[in-house]
C-alpha positions as CSV (number, residue, x, y, z in Angstrom):
1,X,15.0,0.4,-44.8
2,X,12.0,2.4,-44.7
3,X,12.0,4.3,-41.6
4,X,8.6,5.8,-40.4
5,X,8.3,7.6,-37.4
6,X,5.6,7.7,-34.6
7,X,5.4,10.2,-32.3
8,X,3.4,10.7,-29.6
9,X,3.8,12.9,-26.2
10,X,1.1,11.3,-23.7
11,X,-0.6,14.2,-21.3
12,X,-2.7,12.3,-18.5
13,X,-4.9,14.6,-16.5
14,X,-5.4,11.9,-13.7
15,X,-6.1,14.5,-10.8
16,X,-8.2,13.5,-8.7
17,X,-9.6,14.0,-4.7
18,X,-9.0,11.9,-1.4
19,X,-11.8,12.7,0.9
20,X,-11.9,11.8,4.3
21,X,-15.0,12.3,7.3
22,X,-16.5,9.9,9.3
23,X,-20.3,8.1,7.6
24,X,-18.9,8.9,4.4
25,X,-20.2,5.4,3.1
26,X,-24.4,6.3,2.4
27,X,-23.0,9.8,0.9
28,X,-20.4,7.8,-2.1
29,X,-23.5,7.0,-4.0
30,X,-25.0,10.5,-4.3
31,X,-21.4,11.8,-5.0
32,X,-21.1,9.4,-7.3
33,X,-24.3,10.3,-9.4
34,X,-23.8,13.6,-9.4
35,X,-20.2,13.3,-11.1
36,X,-21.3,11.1,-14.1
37,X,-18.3,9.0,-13.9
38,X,-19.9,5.8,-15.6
39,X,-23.5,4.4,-16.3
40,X,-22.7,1.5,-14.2
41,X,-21.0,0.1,-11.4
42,X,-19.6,-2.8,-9.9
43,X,-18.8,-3.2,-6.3
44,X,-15.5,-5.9,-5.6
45,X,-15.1,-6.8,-2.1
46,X,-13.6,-9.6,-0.3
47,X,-16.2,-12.3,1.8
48,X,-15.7,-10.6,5.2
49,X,-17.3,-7.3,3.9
50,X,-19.6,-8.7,1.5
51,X,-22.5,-8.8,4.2
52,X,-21.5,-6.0,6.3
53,X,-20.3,-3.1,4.1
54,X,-20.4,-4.3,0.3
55,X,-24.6,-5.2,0.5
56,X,-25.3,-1.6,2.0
57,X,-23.1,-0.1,-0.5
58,X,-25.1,-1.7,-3.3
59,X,-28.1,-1.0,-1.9
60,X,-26.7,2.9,-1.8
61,X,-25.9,2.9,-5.5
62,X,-29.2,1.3,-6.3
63,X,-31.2,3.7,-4.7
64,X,-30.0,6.4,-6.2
65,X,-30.7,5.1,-9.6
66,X,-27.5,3.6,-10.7
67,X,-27.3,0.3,-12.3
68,X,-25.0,-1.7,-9.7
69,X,-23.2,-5.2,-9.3
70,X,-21.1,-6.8,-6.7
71,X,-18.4,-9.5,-6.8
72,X,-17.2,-11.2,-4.2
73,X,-13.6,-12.6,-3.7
74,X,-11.9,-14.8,-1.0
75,X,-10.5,-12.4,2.0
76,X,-6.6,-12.5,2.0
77,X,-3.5,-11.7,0.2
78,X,-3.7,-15.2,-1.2
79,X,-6.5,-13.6,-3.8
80,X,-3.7,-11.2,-5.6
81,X,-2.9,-14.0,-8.2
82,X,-3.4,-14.2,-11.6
83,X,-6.3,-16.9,-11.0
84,X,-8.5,-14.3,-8.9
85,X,-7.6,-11.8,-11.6
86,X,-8.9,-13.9,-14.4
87,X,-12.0,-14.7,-12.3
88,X,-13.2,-11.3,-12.1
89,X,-12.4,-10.2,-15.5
90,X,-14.7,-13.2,-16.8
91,X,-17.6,-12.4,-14.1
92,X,-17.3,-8.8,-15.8
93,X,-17.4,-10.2,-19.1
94,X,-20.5,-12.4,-18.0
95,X,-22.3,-9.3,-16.9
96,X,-22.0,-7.0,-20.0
97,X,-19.3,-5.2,-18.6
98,X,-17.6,-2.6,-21.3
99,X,-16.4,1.1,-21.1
100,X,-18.7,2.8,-19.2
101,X,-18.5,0.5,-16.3
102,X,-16.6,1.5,-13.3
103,X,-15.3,-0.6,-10.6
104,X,-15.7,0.3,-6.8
105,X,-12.5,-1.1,-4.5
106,X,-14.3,-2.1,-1.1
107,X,-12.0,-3.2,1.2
108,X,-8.4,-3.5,2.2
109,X,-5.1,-3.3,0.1
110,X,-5.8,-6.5,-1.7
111,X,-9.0,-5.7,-3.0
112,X,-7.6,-2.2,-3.7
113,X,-4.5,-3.5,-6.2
114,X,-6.6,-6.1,-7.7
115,X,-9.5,-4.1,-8.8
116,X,-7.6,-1.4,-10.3
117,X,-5.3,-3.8,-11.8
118,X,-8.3,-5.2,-13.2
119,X,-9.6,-1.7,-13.9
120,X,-5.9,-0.7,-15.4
121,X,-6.5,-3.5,-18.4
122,X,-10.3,-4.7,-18.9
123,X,-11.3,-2.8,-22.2
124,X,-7.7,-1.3,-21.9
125,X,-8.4,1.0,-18.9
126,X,-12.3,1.6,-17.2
127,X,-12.1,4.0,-14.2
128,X,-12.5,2.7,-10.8
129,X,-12.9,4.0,-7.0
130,X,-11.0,3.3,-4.2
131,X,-13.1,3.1,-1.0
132,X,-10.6,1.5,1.4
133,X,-11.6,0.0,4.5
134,X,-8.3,-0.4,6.4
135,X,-5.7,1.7,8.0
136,X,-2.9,0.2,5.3
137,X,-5.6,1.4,2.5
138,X,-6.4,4.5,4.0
139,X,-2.5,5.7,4.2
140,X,-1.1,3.9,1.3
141,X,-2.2,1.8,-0.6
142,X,-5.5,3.4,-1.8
143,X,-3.4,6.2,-2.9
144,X,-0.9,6.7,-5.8
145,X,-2.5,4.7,-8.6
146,X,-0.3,1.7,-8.2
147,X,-1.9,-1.5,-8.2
148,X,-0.6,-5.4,-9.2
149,X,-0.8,-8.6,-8.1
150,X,1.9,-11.2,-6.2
151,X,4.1,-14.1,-8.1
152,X,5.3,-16.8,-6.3
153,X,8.6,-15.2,-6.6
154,X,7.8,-11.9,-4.8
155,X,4.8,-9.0,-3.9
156,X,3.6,-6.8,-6.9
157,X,5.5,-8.2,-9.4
158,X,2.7,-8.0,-12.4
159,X,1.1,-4.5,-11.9
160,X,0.3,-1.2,-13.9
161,X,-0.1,2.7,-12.5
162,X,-3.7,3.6,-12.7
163,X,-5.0,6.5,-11.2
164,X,-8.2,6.1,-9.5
165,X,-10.9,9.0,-10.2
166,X,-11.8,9.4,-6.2
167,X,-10.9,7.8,-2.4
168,X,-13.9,7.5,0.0
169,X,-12.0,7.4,3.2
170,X,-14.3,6.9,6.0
171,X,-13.1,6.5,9.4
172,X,-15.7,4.6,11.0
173,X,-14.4,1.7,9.2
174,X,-11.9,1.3,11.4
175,X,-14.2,0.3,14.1
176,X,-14.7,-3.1,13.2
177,X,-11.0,-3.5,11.4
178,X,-9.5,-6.6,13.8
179,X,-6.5,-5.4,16.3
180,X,-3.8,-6.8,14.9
181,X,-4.7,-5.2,11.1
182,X,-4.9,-2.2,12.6
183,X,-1.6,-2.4,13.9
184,X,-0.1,-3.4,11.2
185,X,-1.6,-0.2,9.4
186,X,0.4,1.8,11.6
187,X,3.4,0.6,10.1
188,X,2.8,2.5,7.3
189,X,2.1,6.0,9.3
190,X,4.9,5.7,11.0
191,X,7.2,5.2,7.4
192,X,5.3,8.6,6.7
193,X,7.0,10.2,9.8
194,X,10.3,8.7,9.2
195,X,10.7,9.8,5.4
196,X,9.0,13.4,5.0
197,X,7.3,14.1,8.9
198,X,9.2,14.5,11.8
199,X,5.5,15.8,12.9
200,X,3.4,13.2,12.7
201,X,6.0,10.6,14.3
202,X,6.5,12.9,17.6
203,X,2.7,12.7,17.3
204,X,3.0,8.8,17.8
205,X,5.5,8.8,20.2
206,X,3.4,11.2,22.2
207,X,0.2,9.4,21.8
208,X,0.5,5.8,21.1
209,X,-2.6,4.7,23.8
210,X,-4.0,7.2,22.4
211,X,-3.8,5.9,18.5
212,X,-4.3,2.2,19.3
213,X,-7.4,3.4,21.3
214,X,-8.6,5.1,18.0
215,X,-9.9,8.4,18.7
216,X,-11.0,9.2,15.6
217,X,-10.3,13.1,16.0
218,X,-6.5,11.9,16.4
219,X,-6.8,9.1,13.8
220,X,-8.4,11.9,11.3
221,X,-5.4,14.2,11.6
222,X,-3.3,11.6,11.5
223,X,-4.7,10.1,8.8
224,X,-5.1,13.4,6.6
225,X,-0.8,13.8,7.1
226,X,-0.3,10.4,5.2
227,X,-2.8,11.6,2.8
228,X,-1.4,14.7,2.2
229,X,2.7,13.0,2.4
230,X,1.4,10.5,-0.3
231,X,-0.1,13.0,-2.8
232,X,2.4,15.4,-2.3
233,X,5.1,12.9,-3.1
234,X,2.8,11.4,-5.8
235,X,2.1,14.3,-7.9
236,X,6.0,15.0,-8.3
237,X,6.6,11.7,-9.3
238,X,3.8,9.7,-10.3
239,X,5.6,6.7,-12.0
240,X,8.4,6.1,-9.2
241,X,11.4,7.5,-11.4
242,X,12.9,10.0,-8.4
243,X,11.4,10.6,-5.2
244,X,8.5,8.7,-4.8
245,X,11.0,5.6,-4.0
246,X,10.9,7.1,-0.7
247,X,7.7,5.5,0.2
248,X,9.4,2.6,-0.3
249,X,11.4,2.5,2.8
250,X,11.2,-0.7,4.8
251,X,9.3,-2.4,1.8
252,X,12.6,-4.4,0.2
253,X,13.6,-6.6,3.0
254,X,9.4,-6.5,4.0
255,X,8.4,-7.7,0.6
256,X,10.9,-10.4,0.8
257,X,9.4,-11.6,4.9
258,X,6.3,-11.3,3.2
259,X,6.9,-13.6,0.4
260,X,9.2,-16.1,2.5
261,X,5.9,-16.3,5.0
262,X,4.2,-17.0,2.2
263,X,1.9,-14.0,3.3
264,X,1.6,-15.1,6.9
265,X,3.7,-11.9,8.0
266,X,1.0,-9.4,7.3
267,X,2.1,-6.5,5.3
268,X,2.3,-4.1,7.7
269,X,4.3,-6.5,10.2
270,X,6.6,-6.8,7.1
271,X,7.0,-3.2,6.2
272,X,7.8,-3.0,10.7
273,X,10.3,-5.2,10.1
274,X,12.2,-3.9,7.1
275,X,12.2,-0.7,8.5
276,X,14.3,-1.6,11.4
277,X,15.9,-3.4,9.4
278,X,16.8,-0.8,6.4
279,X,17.4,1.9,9.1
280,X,20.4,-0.3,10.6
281,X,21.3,-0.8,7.1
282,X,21.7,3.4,6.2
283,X,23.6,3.6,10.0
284,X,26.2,1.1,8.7
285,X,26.9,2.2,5.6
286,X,27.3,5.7,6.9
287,X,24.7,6.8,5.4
288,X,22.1,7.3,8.5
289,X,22.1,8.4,11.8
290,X,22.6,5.1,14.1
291,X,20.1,7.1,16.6
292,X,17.1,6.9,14.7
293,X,17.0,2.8,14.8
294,X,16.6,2.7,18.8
295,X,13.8,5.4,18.4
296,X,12.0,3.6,15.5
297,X,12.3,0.5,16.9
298,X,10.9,1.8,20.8
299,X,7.8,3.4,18.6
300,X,6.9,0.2,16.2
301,X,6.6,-1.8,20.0
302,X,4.6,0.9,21.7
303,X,2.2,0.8,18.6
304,X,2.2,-2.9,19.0
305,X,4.6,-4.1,16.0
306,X,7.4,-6.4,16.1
307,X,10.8,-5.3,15.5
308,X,12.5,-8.7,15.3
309,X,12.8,-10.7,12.3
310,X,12.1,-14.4,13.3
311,X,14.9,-16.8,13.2
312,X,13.3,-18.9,10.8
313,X,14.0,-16.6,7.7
314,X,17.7,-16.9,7.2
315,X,19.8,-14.2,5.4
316,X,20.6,-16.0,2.8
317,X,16.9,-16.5,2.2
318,X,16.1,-13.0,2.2
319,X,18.5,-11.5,0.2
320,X,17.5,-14.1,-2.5
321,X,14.1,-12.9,-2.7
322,X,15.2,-9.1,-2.1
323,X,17.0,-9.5,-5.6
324,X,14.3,-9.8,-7.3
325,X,12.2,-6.9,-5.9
326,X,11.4,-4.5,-8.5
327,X,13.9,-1.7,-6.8
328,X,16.7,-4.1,-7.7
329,X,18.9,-3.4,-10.1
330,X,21.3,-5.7,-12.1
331,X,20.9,-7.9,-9.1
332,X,21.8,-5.7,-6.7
333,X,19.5,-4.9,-3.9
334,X,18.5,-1.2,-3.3
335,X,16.7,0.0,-0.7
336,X,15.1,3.6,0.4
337,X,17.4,4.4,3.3
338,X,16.6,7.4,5.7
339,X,19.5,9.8,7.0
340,X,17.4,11.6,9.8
341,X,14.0,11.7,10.8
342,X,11.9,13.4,7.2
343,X,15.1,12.9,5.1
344,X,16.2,10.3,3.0
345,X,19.2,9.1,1.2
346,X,19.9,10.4,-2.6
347,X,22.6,9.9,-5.3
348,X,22.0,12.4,-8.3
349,X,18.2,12.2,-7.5
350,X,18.0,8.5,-7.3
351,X,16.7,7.3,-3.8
352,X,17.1,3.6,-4.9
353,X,20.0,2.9,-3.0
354,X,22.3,0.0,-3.9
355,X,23.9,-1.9,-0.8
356,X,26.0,-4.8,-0.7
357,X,25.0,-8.1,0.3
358,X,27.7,-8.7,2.4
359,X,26.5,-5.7,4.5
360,X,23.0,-6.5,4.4
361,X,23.6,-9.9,5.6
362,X,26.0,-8.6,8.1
363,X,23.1,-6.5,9.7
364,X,20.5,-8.8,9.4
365,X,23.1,-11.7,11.1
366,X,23.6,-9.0,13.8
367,X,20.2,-7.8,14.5
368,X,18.0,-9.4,17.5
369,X,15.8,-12.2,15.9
370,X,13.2,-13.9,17.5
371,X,13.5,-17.6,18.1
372,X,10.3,-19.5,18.0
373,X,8.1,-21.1,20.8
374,X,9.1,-24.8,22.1
């Protein structure tokens, strides 16, 4: 046996900046120009920001002398499929698409994972910018370089880390972002409080009208914390081997509502859910304080969010798809369970936490669940 070695020691500089204002959108295309990131650009949104948001943006990029193109895909979660995904990669193929293209993510966290997901493999990696038009984008998912698309079996199954070179955040986005998506994007602020900012969720608790009003000098600071959480978090561990499983929490048993709703929970509803849920989990196996879940559960409701996981979705159902979330291991389902209020549960560094199924299904059988209308 001839034995010949390769060796090779991968240094990444993926730094990159989040920045956040209010009419940031007509100033991406002169930031963009001046930076040199690619000769062209292609703009993917989804059909309900096409008109509104991804024409001017065009326009923007056009003006300033950049070679621009824009692709359109169905609004909805049901777009994350390897269908969509083939779709766009052939459109980019059709339009002489090659290395010095860059992609532009307009939109919400389904636009967001699939165009870097897209970005992440076409030519084997073309840079792309997140410009994220909804609160889930804006804390989350527009941040961290994770992207992917759903199986039938469960959320993000097929998915690569790719880093995007900058995040336009723009609050005046939020504006036109419908009631209940906006809610469902304070699902993920308030799993910033609970795993790294006792801050920010005293902030909620103090404020709610005042959040679901959106004053955007309150939504800016509030948004900036999530920012700041998620980078921080990020740039220890940007491929999810230690700590960044924190963000996590609430996201097993919400990606498995989420894929048993066949997307009809939204995400943020979901990630609501499997935070009460999870929290109940770390009280009884003595892991948590059993105080935190009445508090969590009193703030999701005042921001709107339900806290009740609807009769319909058995445990037995859940736990099913909750094995095969990609935290599992060896079948087991683990979780990202919080002690207190900005600390979370560890074993030797690992914050994927197995639990049982018997005690999962034992909370879940004992939690409130709501039955549905006659």
């Amino acid at each position: 046996m001839i034995r010949v070695p390769v060796r090779l020691r991968r240094t990444i500089d993926e730094s990159h900046d989040i920045r956040i204002g209010r009419g940031l959108g007509p100033r991406i295309s002169v930031d963009l120009r001046r930076r040199s990131l690619a000769r062209r650009f292609v703009v993917i949104t989804d059909q309900n920001l096409a008109a509104r948001h991804g024409r001017r943006l065009l326009g923007a990029l056009r003006r300033r002398g950049l070679a621009a193109d824009i692709l359109v895909i169905p609004a909805g979660e049901a777009s994350k499929t390897r269908r969509v995904r083939d779709r766009l990669e052939d459109r980019l193929i059709d339009l002489g698409a090659d290395r010095s293209t860059a992609l532009v993510a307009l939109g919400g966290g389904v636009v967001g994972d699939l165009t870097g997901f897209v970005a992440a493999t076409f030519h084997r990696g073309i840079p792309f910018v997140q410009v994220p038009t909804t609160l889930v984008g804006m804390v989350d998912s527009a941040i961290g370089g994770k992207t992917g698309i759903n199986h039938r079996h469960g959320k993000n199954l097929i998915g690569a880390y790719h880093a995007p070179a900058a995040v336009y955040i723009d609050i005046d986005y939020l504006r036109t972002l419908p009631p209940r998506q906006f809610r469902a994007g304070l699902a993920e602020v308030v799993k910033c409080g609970v795993v790294a900012d006792p801050d920010l969720f005293e902030t909620l608790e103090r404020w709610p009208d005042r959040v679901l009003r959106r004053e955007p000098d309150l939504l800016s600071r509030v948004i900036e914390a999530c920012c700041r959480i998620k980078a921080r978090v990020v740039s220890e561990d940007p491929r999810e081997s230690g700590r960044r499983t924190i963000l996590n929490f609430g996201h097993t048993i919400g990606h498995a509502l989420e894929t048993l709703s066949r997307y009809r929970i939204a995400h943020g509803e979901a990630v609501a859910l499997g935070m009460v849920a999870e929290a109940r989990i770390a009280a009884k196996a003595g892991l948590g304080t059993a105080t935190l879940v009445p508090r969590l559960a009193g703030l999701l409701a005042a921001l709107g969010l339900p806290t009740a996981i609807p009769a319909r979705y058995a445990p037995a159902a859940i736990l099913e798809v909750a094995r095969r979330d990609k935290k599992a291991r060896g079948g087991r389902i683990a979780c990202a369970l919080p002690v207190r209020l900005g600390a979370m549960a560890q074993v030797a560094g690992d914050y994927r936490i197995p639990v049982d199924d018997a005690l999962v299904a034992g909370v879940l059988r004992a939690a409130p669940r709501t039955r549905p209308t006659p």
